[in-house]
C-alpha positions in Angstrom: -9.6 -1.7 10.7 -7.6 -1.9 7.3 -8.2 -5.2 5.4 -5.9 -7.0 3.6 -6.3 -8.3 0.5 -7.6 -12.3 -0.1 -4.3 -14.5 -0.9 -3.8 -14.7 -4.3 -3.9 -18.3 -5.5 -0.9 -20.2 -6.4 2.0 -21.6 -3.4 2.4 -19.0 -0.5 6.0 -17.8 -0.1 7.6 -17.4 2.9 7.5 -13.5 2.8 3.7 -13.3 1.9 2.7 -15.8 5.2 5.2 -13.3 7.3 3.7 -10.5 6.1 0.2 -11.7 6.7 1.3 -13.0 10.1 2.6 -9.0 11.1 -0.4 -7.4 10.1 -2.2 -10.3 11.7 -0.6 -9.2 15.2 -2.9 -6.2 16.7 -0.2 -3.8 18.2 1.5 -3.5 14.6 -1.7 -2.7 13.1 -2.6 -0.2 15.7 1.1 1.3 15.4 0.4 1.3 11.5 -3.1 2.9 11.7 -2.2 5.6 14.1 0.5 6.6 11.5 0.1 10.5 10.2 1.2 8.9 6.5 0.1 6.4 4.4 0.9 3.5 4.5 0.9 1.2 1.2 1.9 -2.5 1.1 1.8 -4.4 -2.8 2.6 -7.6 -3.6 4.9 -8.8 -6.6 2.6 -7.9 -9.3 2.2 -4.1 -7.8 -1.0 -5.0 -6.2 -2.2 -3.5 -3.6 -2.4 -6.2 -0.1 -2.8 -3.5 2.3 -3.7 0.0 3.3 -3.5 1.4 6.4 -6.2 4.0 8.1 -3.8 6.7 7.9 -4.2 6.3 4.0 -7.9 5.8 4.1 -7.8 9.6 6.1 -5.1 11.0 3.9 -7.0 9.9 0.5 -10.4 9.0 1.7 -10.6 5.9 0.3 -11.9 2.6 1.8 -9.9 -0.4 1.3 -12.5 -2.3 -0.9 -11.5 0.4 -3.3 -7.8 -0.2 -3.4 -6.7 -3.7 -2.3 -6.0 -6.0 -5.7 -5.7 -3.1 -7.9 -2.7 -1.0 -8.8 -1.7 2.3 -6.9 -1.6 4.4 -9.8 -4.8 3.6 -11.0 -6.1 4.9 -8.1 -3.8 8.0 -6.9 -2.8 9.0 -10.2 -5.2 11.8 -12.1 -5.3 14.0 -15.1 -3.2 17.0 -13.1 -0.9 14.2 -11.4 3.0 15.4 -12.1 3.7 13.3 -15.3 6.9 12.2 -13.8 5.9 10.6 -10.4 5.0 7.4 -11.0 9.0 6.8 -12.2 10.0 8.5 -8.8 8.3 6.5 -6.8 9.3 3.2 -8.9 13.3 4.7 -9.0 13.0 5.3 -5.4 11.4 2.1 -3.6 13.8 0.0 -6.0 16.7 1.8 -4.2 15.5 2.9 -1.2 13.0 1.0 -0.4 10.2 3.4 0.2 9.4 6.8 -1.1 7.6 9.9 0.7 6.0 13.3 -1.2 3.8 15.6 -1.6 1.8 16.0 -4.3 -1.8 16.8 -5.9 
C-alpha cells in the first residue's frame, strides 16, 4: 500500500490532519489504488505526500523514491516536452488538477 510521507515539522494545519485522516480511511485508499491514473498529492512546498499504486504501475516507481521530493525531479527527463512543467502548474492553479500524455 502507498505511503505517505512523515509530517513535516512545524504546527499541523487543519488541511494537512484532513488529508492525512482520508488517506488514513482504508476504502479511499483502496478506491485511490485501484485507479487506472496516477494519482499525485504535494504539499505547499510542491512536495510530494502521496502516491498512489496506480502511479507506482503507471511509472514504476516505489514511493520511497518519490514522497518528499519534487515531481519534476522525478517525471521530468532530457526528451520531456520543454513546456509541461508550466502546463501542469497553469492548469492545477485553475483547474485544480491536470491529466496528459506524455513521454
Amino acid at each position: 500500500m502507498p505511503a505517505l510521507a512523515p509530517p513535516s515539522p512545524g504546527p499541523t494545519s487543519p488541511s494537512r490532519t484532513l488529508l492525512t485522516a482520508a488517506l488514513a480511511d482504508a476504502p479511499l485508499r483502496r478506491a485511490l489504488d485501484a485507479s487506472d491514473n496516477a494519482v499525485v498529492l504535494t504539499n505547499s512546498a510542491k512536495r510530494v505526500v502521496y502516491i498512489n499504486e496506480g502511479f507506482t504501475r503507471l511509472f514504476g516507481y516505489q514511493p520511497a523514491e518519490v514522497l518528499g521530493r519534487h515531481l519534476s525531479e522525478v517525471l521530468l527527463g532530457p526528451h520531456s516536452d520543454p513546456d509541461l512543467l508550466e502546463s501542469i502548474r497553469g492548469n492545477v492553479l485553475t483547474k485544480g488538477s491536470f491529466r496528459t500524455d506524455t513521454l
